[in-house]
N, C-alpha and C positions, 0 to 999 in steps of 0.2 A: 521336891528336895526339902530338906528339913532346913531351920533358920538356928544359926553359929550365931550369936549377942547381934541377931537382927542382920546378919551378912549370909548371905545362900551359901550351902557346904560346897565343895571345890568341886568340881566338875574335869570329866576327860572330854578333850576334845573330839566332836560325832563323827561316827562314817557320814563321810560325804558332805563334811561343814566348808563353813569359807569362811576364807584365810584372807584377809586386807597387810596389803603391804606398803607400810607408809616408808619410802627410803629419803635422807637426806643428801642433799648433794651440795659442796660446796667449788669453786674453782674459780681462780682469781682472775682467770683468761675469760670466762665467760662459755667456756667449753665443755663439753662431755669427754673423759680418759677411755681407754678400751677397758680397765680395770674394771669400770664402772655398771657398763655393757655387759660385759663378761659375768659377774655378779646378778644384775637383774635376770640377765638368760635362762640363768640358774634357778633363780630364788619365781619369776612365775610360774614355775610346773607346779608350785605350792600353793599358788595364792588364786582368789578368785579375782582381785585386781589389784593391780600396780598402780601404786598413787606417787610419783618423784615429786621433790622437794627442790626446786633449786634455789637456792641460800646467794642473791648478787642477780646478776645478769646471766642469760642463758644466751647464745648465737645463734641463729638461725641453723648452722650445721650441726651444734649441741642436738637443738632441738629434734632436728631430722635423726643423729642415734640414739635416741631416746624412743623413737616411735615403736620400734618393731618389739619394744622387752618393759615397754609401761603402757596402763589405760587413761590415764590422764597425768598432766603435771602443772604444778602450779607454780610460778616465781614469783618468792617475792624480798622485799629488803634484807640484806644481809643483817639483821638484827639479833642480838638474843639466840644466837647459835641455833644449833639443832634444834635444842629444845622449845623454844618458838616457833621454831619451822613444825614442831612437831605439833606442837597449840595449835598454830593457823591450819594445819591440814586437816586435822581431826574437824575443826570448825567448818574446810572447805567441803569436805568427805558427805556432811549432811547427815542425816539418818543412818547410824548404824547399824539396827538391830537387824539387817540382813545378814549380820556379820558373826561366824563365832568364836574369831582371834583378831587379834589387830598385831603386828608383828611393830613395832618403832626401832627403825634400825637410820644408818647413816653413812658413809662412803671413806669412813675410816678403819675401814678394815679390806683384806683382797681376801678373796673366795672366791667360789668353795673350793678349798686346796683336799678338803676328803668331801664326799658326797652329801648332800643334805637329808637327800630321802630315809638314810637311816638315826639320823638325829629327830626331825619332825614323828617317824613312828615311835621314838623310845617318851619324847615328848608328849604327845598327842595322847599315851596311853598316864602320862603321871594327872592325877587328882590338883593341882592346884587353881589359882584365881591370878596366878602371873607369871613369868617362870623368865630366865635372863640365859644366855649363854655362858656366861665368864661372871666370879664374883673379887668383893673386895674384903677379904678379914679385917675387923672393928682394930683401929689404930688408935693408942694413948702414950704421947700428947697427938693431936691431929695432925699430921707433918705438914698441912697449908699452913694453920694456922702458931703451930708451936705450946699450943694447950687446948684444955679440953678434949674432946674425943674426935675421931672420926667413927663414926655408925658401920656395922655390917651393911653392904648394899652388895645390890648388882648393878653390874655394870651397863652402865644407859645407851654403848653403841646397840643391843640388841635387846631390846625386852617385849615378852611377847603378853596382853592380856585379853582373856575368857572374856566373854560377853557379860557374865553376870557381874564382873566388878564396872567394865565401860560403862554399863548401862545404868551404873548406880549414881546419887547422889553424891556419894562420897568422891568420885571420881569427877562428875560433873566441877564441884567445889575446887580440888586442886587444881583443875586447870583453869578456873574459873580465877583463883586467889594465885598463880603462878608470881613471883617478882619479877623485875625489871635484871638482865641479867649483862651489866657492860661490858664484861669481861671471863674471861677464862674458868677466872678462878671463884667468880660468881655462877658459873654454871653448875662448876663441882659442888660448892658448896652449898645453894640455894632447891639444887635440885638433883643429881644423882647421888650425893652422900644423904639425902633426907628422903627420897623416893619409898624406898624399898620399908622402911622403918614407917613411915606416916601412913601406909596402908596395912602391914603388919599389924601394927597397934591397934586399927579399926577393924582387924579381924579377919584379914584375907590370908591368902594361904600364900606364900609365893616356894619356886622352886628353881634349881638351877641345873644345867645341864654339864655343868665341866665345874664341881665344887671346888673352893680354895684347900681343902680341907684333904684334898687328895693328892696335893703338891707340895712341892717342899716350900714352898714363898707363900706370902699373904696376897700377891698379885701375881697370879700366874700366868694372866695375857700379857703382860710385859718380861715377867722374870721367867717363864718357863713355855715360851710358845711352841718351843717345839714336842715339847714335852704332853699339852695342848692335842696337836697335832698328832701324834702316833697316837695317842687313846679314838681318835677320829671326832677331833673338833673340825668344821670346817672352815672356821676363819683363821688369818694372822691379822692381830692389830698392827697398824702401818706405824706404832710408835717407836716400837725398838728400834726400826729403820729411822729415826729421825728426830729421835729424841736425845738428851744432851751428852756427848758421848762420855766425858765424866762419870756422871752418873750410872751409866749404864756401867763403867770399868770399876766403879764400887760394889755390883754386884755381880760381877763375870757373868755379863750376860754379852753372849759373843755368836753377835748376827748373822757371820760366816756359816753356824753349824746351823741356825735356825732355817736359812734361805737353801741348805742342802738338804732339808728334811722336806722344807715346800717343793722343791723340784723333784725329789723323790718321788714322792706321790701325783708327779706330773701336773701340776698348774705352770699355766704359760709364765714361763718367768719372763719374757720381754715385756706383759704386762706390769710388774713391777717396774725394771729398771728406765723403764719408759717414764712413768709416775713419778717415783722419786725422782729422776735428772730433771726432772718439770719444776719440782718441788721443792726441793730441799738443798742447800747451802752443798756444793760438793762436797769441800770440805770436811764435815760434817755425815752427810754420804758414804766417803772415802774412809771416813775411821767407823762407823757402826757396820758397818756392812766389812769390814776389813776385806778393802779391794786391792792392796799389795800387793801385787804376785811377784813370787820368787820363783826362779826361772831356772831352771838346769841347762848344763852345756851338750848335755844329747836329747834329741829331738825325740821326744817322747808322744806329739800329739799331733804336728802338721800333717794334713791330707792333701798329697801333694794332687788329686785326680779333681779339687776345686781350687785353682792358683788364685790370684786377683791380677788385675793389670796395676800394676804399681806405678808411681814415675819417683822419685826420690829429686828432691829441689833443695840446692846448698848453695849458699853465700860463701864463697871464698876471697878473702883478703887477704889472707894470708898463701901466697901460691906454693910455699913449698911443705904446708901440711896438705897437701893435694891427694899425697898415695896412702896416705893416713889415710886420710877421710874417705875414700874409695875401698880400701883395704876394709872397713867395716861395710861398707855401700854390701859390697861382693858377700856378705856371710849372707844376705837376702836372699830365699827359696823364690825360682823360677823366674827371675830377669826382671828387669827391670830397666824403664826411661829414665834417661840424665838429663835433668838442666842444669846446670852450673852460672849461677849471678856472681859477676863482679865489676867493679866500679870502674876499671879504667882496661883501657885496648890491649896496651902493654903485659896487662896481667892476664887475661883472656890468651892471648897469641903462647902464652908461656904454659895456660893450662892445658889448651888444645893440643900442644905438644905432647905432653903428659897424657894426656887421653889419649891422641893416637899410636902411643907404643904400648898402652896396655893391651892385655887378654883377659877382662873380667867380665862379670854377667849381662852390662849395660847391651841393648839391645839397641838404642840409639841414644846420640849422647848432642849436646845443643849448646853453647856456651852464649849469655849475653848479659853485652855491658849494661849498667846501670847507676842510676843516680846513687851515690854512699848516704844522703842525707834519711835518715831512718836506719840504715843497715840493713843486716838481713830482713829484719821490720817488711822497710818499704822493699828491699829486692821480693820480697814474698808476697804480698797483696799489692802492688802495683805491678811490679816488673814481670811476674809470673798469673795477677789475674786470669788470664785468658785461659792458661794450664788450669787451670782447679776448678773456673767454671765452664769446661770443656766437655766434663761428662765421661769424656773418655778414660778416667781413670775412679779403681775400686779402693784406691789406698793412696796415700802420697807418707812420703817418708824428709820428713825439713829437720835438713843440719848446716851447719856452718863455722869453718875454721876459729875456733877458739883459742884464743893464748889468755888471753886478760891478763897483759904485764902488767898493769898497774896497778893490781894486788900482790902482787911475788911471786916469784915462780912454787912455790909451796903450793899456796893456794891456785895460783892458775893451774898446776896441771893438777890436783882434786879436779878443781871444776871440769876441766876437759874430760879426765875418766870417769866422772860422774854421770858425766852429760852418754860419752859415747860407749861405752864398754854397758852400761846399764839399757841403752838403745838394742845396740848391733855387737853384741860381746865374741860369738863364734857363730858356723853354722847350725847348729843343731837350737842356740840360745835363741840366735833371730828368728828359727823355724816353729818355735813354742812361742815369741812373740805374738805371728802372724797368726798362728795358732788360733789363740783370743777372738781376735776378728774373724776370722770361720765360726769357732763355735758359738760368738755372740753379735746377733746380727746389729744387736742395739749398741755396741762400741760402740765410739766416736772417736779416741782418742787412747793414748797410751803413750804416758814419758815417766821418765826418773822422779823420785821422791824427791821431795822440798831436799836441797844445797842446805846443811849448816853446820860441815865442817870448816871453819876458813871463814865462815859468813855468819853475824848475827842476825839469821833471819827469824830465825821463830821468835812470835811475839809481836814482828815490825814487819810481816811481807805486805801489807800492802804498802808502806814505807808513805809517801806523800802521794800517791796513786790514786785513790780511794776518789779524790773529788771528778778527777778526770773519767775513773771506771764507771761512775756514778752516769754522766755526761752523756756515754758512748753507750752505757745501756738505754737508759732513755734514746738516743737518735738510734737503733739497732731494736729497739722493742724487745729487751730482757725481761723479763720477768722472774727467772731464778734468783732467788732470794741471795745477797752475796752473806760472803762468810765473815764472820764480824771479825777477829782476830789478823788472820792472814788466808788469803784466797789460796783455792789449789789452781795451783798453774804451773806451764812449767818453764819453774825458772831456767834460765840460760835456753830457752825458745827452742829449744830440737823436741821433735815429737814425731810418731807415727799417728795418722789420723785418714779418716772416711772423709772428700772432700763434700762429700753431703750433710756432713756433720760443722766443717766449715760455712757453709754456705751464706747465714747469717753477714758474718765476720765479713767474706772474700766478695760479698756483691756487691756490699758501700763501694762507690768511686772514690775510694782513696785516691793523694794524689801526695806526690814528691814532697810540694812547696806546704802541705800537711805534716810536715815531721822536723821543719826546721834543720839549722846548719848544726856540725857537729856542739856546739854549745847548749842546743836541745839535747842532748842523748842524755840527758839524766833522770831521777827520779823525778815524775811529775810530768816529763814530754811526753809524746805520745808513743814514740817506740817505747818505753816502758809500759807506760799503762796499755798500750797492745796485747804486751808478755802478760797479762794475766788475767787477757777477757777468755783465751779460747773456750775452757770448758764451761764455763756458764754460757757462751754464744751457743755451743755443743749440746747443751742442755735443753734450754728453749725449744731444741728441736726434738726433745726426746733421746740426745744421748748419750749417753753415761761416761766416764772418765776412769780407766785405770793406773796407777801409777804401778811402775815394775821394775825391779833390779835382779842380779846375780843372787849365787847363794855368797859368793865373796864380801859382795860389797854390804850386803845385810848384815853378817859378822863387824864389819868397819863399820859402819854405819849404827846399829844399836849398840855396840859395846859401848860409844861415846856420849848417846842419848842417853844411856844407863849411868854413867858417872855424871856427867854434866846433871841430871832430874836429881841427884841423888845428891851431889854440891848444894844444888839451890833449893832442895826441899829442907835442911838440916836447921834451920833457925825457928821454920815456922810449923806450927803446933796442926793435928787433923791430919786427915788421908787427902788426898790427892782437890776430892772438891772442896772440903771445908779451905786447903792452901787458897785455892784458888780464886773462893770468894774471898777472903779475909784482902787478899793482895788487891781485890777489884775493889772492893770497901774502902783501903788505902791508897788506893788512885796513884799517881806516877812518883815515883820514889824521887825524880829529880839528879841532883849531882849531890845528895845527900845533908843537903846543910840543914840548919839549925831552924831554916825558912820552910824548907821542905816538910821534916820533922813534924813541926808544929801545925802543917798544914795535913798529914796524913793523918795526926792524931785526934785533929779538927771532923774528919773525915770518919775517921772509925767508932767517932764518941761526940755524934751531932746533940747528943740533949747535954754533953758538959760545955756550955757556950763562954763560958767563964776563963776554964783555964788555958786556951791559948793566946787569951787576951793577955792572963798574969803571966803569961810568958815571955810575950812579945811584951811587956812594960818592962818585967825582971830583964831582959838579953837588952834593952833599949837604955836601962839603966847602966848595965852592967858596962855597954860601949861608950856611956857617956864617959863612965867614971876612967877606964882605958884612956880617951883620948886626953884626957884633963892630965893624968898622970904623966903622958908620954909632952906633953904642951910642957907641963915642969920641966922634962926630965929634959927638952931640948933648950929652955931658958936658961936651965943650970948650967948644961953642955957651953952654951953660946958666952957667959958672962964668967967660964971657967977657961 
């Protein structure tokens, strides 16, 4: 080969070379995902060996799915991300020159959603010294930083380099002079926006296999993956799924059509949602992914030839919404067990009436009394324990007599047809419910959208909950990340759900004298913060969370979202995130006073340390001089 300013000319990968595959694995359980597995399976038909990274702790079971799809792996401190992990391997790896690629890839991405085999030969045959899957177009000002540049690079989840650059000095050096990387946004900046450029300059050829240059965006693995995808990329980077959904909604980038393009071309989607309900805030989940289903009143998707065993468990306090609450029970395909929880004998003797002269789908039906303190809370994880961890059922369906007078009848019956018409609306509506849970074996869960007509809950849903949800994940071993703002849960506590998907939740020995006398049932007891562990309980276990309404109540429901955003957007300047941080800059508005003010302004304009001091002396002045006047004006009064 001829010598480029002292750099060997670019080289095509040989018949019959080998391929090192360094992959990064990170996981805060200490586990192996299937995603993960799934991926290596794939990626060593290429490589001559599989080198894993795991970034923390590994478990023994990790360990054991790692074995069959890697040749060695190595743990070590979760430091200095990937890119350390990527240092220490190459250091562990030893002698490379048996090698004639080294692939540096990491577990932030799911694959292969199109095949690899025909990427590696379009690859294999290009002439370069590095080559990336996915690039970044040079950004000015640098959006981390707000000035100066960001660099053209490629993208550091996947970069693959030719033996003649590893083997150089120059290569030796960078990783040799690597920085200390604390954080995120030192990874990006220290070492994937400066990569591609710092071997560039010294004369290497680099290339890429899915160019920015051929898309409509500067980032195409975020802003265009599906797009990505149909040209036959074989990754999706896991960020659109998880990244801030703001942001993403300033660039229509809409996860719905991306995740129908991945399942197109057949990747196991329960690997994803498996992943993400592990991983990411539902919340959060629930809007990138836009998991809303809107639901028609004819049955367009139930297979009635896989039913489940259902049991359907309600709380009734109120005994004469009885044929109500039945009356939706019954739009449920193929039968279903009744339990019926309520608190005193009297009420019981008067339901059991009521069930004996129906003719609905209940196949058997159970009535029993129960301590009220918790409410349907505790009738559900104490009084009914033994039903959910019984095995015997494929679905459980939890509702409960709602009036809530003491918010109005306005707002109470919202909330009731919120709750039940969006549940169990007709037969054909519930039959597309159940639907879901057929075709998605990773369900867990499925209830009504967040309540906020009637209710100011966005903004405040975990309300004073947060320390207690906090509490209960710790003794439950949660680990899904909760949602900063307001949890998905669902409010007003009716839900269809896998009691395997429970399981977490229903096996604690809850007990009665746990939920306190009716003077707990507020924000802060524990029947509340109950209402809004399920799906992150759900989570933990791998399963995912839909929320779903009518086409009615979507019409009600957005039209109000749409004026109500569109009121409170009207003062303050920017699109949707710029609102958003400005308002988080200014911290709690307060009840608007003069105290508040000064204190936001303090907040939005930390280096003017000056002027809320002249403020609070000028308003300190200004009350002295008030009350000295009104001190005359009552001496005058008094001596007049």
């Amino acid at each position: 080969m001829s010598e480029v300013s002292g750099v060997l000319a670019p080289s095509v990968f040989p018949d019959g070379g080998r391929r090192l595959v360094v992959y990064v694995v990170y996981d805060r359980r200490g586990e192996v995902e299937d995603f993960v597995v799934h991926a290596l399976a794939a990626l060593r038909e290429h490589a001559a060996h599989v080198l894993v990274v795991a970034n923390g702790s590994l478990s023994a079971a990790g360990r054991e799915k790692l074995a069959p799809v890697s040749d060695s792996v190595l743990v070590r401190e979760n430091v200095g991300y990937d890119i350390w992990a990527h240092k220490e391997a190459l250091e562990f790896a030893g002698d490379l020159s048996s090698y004639d690629e080294i692939v540096l890839a990491n577990d932030t991405w799911y694959g292969p959603v199109r095949p690899f085999g025909p990427l590696f030969e379009r690859m294999d045959a290009r002439e370069v010294h590095f080559w990336g899957m996915t690039d970044h177009a040079e950004e000015v000002p640098n959006p981390f930083t707000g000035e100066g540049r960001l660099a053209y690079h490629l993208q550091s989840f996947w970069i693959a380099v030719r033996r003649d650059m590893f083997l150089s000095e120059t290569w030796a050096s960078y990783w040799r002079d690597l920085p200390a990387m604390p954080d995120y946004f030192d990874a990006v900046l220290k070492h994937e926006a400066v990569f591609t450029e710092h071997f560039t300059d010294r004369g290497f050829t680099a290339g890429v296999a899915f160019g920015f240059d051929k898309y409509p965006t500067t980032h195409p693995a975020l802003f265009n993956a599906d797009l990505l995808i149909e040209d036959g990329c074989p990754l999706l980077k896991r960020r659109p799924l998880f990244h801030y959904p703001p942001f993403l909604d300033r660039h229509a980038v809409i996860g719905r059509w991306t995740l129908q393009t991945v399942e197109k071309h057949g990747y196991p989607m329960p690997l994803i949602w498996d992943n993400l309900a592990r991983n990411v805030p539902p919340r959060v989940m629930n809007a990138d992914a836009a998991m809303l289903e809107v639901l028609p009143d004819i049955d367009i998707s139930y297979d009635p030839t896989k039913p489940f065993r259902t049991v359907v468990i309600t709380h009734i306090y109120y005994v004469e919404m009885t044929d109500e609450i039945l009356d939706h029970v019954d739009t449920l395909p193929g039968g279903y067990d009744l339990v019926v929880t309520t608190p005193e004998e009297e009420r019981a003797v008067a339901i059991r009436e009521i069930l004996d002269r129906r003719d609905g789908g209940a196949r058997s039906h159970e009535v029993r009394v129960v301590e009220n303190d918790g409410r349907d809370q505790s009738a559900f994880l104490v009084g009914c324990r033994d039903v959910l961890l019984s095995d015997k059922y494929d679905l459980v369906v939890k509702l409960h007599s709602k009036k809530t007078p003491q918010d109005g009848f306005n707002v109470g019956r919202h909330f009731k047809r919120q709750q039940f018409d969006n549940l169990l609306n007709s037969e054909g509506y519930s039959a597309n419910l159940i639907a879901l849970f057929q075709r998605e074996p990773g369900l867990g869960m499925a209830y009504p959208p967040t309540i906020h007509i009637g209710y100011p809950t966005m903004g405040r849903g975990w309300w004073s909950n947060k320390p207690g949800y906090e509490r209960i994940a710790e003794t439950l071993g949660l680990h899904v990340p909760p949602d900063e703002i307001s949890p998905l849960a669902p409010y007003g506590s009716m839900f269809i759900a896998r009691p395997a998907a429970l399981r977490l939740l229903v096996q604690h020995p809850w007990k009665y004298e746990d939920f306190g006398g009716a003077e707990a049932y507020r924000d802060g007891g524990l029947a509340h913060v109950l209402e809004r562990v399920p799906s992150y309980a759900a989570g933990e276990l791998g399963y995912h969370t839909r929320t779903v309404c009518t086409t009615e109540y979507l019409s009600i429901s957005h039209t109000a979202f749409d004026y109500n955003l569109d009121q409170m957007s009207t003062t303050i300047p920017g699109d949707t995130v710029e609102q958003i941080h400005f308002l988080k800059r200014a911290g709690y508005v307060g009840s608007g006073s003069w105290r508040d003010f000064v204190n936001m302004y303090a907040r939005l304009n930390p280096a003017d340390r000056s002027l809320p001091r002249r403020v609070l002396r000028k308003v300190r002045t200004l009350l002295s001089g008030a009350r000295r006047r009104v001190a005359r004006a009552v001496r005058h009064w008094r001596h007049s």
